[in-house]
C-alpha positions in Angstrom: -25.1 2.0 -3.9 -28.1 2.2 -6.6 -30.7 0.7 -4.9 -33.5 3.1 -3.8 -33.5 2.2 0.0 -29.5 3.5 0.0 -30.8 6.0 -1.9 -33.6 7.4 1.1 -30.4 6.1 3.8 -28.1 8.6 2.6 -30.7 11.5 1.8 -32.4 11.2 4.8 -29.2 11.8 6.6 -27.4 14.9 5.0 -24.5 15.9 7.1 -24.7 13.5 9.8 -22.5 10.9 11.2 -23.1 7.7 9.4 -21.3 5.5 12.1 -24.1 5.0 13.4 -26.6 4.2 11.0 -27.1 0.3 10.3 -26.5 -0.1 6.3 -27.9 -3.3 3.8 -24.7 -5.7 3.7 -24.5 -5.3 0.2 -22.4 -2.2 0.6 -20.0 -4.3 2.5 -16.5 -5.9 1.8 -16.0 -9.4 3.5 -13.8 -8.0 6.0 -13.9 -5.3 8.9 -12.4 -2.2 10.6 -10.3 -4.3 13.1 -8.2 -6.1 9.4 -8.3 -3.1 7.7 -5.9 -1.8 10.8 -3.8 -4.8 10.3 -3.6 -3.8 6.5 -1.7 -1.2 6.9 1.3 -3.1 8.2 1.6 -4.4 4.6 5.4 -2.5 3.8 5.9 -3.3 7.4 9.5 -3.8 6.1 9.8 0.6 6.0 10.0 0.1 9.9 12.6 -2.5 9.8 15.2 -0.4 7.9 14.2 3.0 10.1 15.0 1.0 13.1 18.0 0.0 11.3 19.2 3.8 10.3 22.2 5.4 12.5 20.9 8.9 10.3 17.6 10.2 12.3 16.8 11.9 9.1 17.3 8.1 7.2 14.7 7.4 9.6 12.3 10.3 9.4 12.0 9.6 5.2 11.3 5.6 6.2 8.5 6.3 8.8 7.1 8.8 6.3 6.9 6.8 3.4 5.8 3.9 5.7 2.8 6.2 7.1 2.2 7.0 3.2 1.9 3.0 2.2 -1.1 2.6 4.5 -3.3 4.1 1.9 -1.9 2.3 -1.2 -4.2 -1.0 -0.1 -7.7 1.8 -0.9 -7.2 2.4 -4.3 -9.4 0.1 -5.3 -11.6 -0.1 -2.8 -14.2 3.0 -3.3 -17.0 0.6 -3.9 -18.0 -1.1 -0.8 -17.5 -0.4 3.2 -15.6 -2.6 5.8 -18.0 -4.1 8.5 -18.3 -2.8 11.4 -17.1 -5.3 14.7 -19.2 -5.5 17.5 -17.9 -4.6 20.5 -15.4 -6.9 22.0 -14.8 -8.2 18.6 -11.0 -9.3 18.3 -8.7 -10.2 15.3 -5.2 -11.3 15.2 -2.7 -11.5 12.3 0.6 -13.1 13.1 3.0 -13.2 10.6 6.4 -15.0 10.9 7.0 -13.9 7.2 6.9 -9.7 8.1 8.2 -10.6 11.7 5.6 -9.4 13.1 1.9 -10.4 15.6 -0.8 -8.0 15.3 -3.9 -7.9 18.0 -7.1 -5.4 17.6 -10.2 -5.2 19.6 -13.2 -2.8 19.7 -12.8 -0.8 22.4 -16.1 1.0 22.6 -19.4 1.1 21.0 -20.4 5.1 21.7 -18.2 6.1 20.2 -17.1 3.5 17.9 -13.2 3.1 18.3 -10.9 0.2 17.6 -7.2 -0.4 19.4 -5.0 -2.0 17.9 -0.8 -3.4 18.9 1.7 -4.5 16.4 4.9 -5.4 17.9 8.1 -7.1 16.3 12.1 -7.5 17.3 13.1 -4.2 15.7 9.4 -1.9 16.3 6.3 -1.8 18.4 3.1 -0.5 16.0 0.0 0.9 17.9 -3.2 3.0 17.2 -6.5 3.6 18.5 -9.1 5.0 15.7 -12.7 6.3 15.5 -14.0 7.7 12.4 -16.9 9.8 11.5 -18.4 9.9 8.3 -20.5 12.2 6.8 -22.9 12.3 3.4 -22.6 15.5 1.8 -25.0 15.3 -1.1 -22.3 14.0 -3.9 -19.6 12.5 -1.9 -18.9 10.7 1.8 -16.2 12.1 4.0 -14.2 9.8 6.3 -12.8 12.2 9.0 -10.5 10.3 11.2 -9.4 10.8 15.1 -7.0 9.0 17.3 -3.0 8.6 17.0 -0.6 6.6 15.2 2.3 5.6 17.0 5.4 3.6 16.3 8.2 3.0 18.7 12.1 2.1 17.4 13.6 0.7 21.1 17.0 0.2 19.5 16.5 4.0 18.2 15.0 5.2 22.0 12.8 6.7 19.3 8.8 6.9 19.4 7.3 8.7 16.6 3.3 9.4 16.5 1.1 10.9 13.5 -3.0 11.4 13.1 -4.5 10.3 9.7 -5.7 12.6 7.4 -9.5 12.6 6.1 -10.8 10.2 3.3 -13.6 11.0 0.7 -15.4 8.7 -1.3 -16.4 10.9 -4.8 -19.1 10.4 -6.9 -21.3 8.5 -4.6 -24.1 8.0 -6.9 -23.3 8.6 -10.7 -20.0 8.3 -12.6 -17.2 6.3 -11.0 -16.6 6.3 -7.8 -13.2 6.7 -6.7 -11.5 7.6 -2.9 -9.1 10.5 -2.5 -7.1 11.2 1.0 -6.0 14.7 1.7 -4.9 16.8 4.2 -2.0 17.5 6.3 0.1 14.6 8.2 2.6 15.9 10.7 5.2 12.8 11.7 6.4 13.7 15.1 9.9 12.1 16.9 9.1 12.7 20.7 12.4 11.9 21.3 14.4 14.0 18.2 12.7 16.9 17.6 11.8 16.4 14.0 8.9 16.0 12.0 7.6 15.3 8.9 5.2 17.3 7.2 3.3 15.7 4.4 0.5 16.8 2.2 -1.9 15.0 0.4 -3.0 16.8 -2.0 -6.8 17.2 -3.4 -7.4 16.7 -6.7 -9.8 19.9 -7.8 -11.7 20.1 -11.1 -8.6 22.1 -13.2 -6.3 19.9 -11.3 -3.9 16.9 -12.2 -2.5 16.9 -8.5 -4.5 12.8 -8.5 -3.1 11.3 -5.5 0.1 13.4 -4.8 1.8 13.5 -1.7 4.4 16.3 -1.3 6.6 16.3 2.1 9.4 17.9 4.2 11.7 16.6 6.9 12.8 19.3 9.2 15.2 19.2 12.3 14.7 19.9 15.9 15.7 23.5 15.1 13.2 23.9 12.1 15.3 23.6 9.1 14.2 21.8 6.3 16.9 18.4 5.7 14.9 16.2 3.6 12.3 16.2 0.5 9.1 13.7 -0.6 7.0 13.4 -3.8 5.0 10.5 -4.9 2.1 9.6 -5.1 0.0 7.5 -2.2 -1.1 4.4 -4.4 2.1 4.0 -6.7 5.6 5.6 -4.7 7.4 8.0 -3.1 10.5 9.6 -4.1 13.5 11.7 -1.8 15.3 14.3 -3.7 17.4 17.6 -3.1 15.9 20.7 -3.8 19.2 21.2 -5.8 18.3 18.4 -8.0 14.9 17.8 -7.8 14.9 15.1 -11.2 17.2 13.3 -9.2 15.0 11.0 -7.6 15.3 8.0 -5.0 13.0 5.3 -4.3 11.8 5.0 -1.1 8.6 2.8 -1.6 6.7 1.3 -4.4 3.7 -0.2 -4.0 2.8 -3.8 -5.0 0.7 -4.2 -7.2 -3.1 -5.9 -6.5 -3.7 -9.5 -8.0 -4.9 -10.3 -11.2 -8.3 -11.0 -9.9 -8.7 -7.9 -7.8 -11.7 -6.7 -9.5 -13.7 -10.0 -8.5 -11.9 -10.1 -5.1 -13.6 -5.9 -4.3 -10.4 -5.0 -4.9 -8.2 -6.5 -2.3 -4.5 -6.4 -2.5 -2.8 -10.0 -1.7 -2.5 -9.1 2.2 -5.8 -8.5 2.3 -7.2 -11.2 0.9 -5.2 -13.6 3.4 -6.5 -11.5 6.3 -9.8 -13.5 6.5 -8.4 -17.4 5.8 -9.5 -19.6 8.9 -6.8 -23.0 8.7 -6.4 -25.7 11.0 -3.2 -24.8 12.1 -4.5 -21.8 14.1 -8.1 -22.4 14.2 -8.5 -24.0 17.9 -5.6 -21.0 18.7 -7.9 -18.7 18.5 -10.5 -16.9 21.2 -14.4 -17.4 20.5 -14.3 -13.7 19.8 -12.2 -13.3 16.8 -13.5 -11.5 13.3 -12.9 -14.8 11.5 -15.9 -16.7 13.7 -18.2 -14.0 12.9 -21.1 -15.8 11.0 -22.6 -12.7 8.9 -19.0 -12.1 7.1 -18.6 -15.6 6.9 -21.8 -16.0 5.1 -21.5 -13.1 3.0 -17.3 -13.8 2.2 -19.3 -17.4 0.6 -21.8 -15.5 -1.7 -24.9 -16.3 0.7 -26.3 -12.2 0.7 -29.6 -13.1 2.3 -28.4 -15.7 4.7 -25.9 -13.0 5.5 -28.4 -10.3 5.7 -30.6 -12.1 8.3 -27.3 -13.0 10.4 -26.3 -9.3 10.9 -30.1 -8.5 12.0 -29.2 -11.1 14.7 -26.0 -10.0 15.6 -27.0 -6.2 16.0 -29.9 -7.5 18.0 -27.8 -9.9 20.3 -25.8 -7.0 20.8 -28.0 -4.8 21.7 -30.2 -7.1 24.1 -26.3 -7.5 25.2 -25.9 -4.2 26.3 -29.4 -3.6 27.9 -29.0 -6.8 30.2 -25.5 -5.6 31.4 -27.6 -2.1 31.7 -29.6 -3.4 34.0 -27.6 -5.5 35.6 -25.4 -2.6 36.2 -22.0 -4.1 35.1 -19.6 -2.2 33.4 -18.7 -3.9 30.0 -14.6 -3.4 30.0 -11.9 -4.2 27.1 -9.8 -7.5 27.2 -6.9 -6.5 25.6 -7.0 -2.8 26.0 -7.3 -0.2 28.4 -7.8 3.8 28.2 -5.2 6.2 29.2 -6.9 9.8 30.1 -10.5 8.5 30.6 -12.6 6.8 28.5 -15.0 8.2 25.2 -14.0 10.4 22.6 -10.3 11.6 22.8 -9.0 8.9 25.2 -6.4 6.8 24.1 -5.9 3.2 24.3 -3.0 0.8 25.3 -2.8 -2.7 25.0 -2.4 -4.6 28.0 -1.0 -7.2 27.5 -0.9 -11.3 27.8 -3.1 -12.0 24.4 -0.3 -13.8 22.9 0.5 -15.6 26.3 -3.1 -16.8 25.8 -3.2 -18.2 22.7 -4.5 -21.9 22.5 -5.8 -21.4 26.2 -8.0 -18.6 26.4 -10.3 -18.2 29.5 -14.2 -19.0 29.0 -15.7 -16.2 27.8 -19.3 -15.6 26.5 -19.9 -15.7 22.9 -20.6 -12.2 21.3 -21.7 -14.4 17.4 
C-alpha cells in the first residue's frame, strides 16, 4: 500500500464504503472472498465432536471455539486483500479428508454478497456475507453483515451467529497488523442457550492482543460454562472456581514454513487454489480456479494480471448493461433469497450442485 496512486485511492475516499471501489491488483492475495468462506472450515473437526456431545453445554463450548478458529487463518494476512468474484463466480472445496463438500457463489453485485453451503454426515455449514469497509485516515474497518449458521441433525440442533468487525491497523506506516473485536452472540434455536463471546480490542495501555473472553448460559440465563484464549493461538474452558485450571478446546495449527513468501497462507489455504486433473473437467466454467487474472497473478505475471482484471470488470459490466437492456433478470445458480432480495436477505442453497458435477449444463462464460 505505498504507492502514491493507493495513496490518492484511500484519501480521496475518507469514510466511504470501499466495496466498491476498483483497487491495483497488487494489493491482492491470489485467492478470493468465495475461498476465504471455505477457509474457515479449517478445524471443521470442532463440529464433528459437538454433533457428537450428549451435554448441550459440551456442545455450546465446541461451536464456540469452532466460530473462534475462523479467524486464526488472518493472522498473517494484514498485508494484502482477497479478490473480489464477479458475480456468478462459483468455487467448490470437497474434502474427503475433513468429511466434508463446500459450494459458494456470488449472489449479488449491489450489494456485494457471497452464499455459501457446507454439508457433511454429522453437520450442515451455511452463511451468506457482505462486508463494508471503510478508510478512516490510519486504519480500514471490515464491518460484516449476514448470519452464520450450523445445523447438528443428529442434535435437532441449529445454532446461528453474525461475525464481528475486522480492522486492518496501521495502514500506511509501521506494521500493519488485523485485530477482530466485538461481541459474538452463539444462539441454539432449538436449546435456548447462547454463547457470548468478546473479542477484545487491543488499546494503546493495553496487552488484551487478540483475547477472546466468553460465557455459556442456559435457557434460563445462568451462566454454565467459561472461555479465554486467544483467536490466533487457543481457547481454554475453566470454572470460575478454578480459573488456572484450564482445558484445551482448540489450538491452532501453525502456518508453514514458507508463509511469509506464500502472503501468509496457512496450509488449507494454500491448497484452496490447486487446479489437478482429477477434478479439472468436474468442474463448471464458472469456478474461481478458471478465473484468468488470479491465475495470472498466483504465477508472478502482475501486469498480464493487471490488464486481465480491466477485462474482466469490463466484460462484466457490458454483461450487466446487455441483460439491462434486454430486460432479463440475472438470477443465482446455486442459491436463492429467503425474505427478498438486497441488503438483509438471506440466502439458501438450492441444491443439485454436487448432482452436477462432471455434467454441468451450458452456461455462458463469465472469464
Amino acid at each position: 500500500m505505498e504507492s502514491i496512486s493507493v495513496l490518492s485511492i484511500l484519501r480521496n475516499n475518507v469514510g466511504k464504503d470501499l466495496s466498491t471501489i476498483a483497487m491495483p491488483i497488487a494489493l491482492n492475495e491470489p485467492l478470493n472472498l468465495l475461498q476465504k468462506l471455505a477457509e474457515e472450515l479449517e478445524y471443521c473437526d470442532l463440529l464433528d465432536a459437538a454433533a457428537d456431545a450428549e451435554n448441550v453445554v459440551d456442545r455450546m463450548v465446541l461451536v464456540s471455539a469452532f466460530a473462534v478458529s475462523g479467524y486464526a487463518s488472518t493472522v498473517n494476512r494484514a498485508g494484502r486483500k482477497p479478490f473480489n468474484p464477479l458475480l456468478g463466480e462459483t468455487f467448490e472445496c470437497i474434502r474427503p479428508d475433513k468429511g466434508f463438500r463446500f459450494v459458494s457463489e456470488k449472489v449479488s453485485h449491489h450489494p456485494p454478497v457471497m452464499a455459501c453451503h457446507a454439508e457433511s454426515p454429522k453437520y450442515t455449514f451455511y452463511q451468506d456475507n457482505l462486508v463494508k469497509s471503510k478508510f478512516w485516515g490510519k486504519s480500514m474497518e471490515l464491518v460484516p453483515s449476514g448470519t452464520v449458521n450450523v445445523t447438528l441433525p443428529s442434535k435437532k440442533d441449529h445454532l446461528q451467529w453474525t461475525k464481528v468487525t475486522t480492522c486492518m491497523r496501521n495502514v500506511f506506516a509501521g506494521t500493519r497488523y488485523l485485530e477482530h473485536y466485538g461481541t459474538m452472540k452463539i444462539t441454539s434455536l432449538s436449546t435456548g442457550y447462547t454463547s457470548v463471546l468478546t473479542f477484545k480490542e487491543a488499546g494503546y495501555f493495553s496487552s488484551a492482543k487478540n483475547e477472546v473472553v466468553g460465557t455459556v448460559f442456559d435457557c434460563e440465563g445462568g451462566e454454565v460454562a467459561w472461555i479465554c484464549g486467544k483467536w490466533d493461538d487457543a481457547l481454554y474452558r475453566f470454572e470460575k472456581s478454578s480459573p488456572n485450571n484450564l482445558q484445551v478446546i482448540w489450538r491452532a495449527t501453525p502456518c508453514p514454513a514458507h508463509h511469509a513468501q506464500m502472503y501468509g497462507f496457512t496450509q488449507l489455504a494454500v491448497e484452496l487454489n490447486e487446479l489437478t486433473p482429477d477434478i479439472e473437467h468436474l468442474l463448471p466454467i464458472t469456478d474461481t480456479r478458471f478465473r484468468t487474472d488470479q491465475r495470472l497473478y498466483e504465477d508472478g505475471k502482475i501486469d498480464e494480471a493487471e490488464r486481465e482484471k480491466l477485462r474482466l470488470e469490463q466484460k462484466q459490466r457490458e454483461t450487466r448493461k446487455r441483460m439491462e437492456m434486454e430486460g432479463v433478470k440475472w438470477e443465482p445458480k446455486w442459491f436463492v433469497a429467503r425474505g427478498g432480495e438486497g441488503e438483509g436477505s438471506e440466502w439458501r442453497y438450492k441444491g443439485g450442485y454436487f448432482e452436477s458435477r462432471g455434467g454441468f449444463p451450458p452456461m455462458e462464460s463469465i472469464f
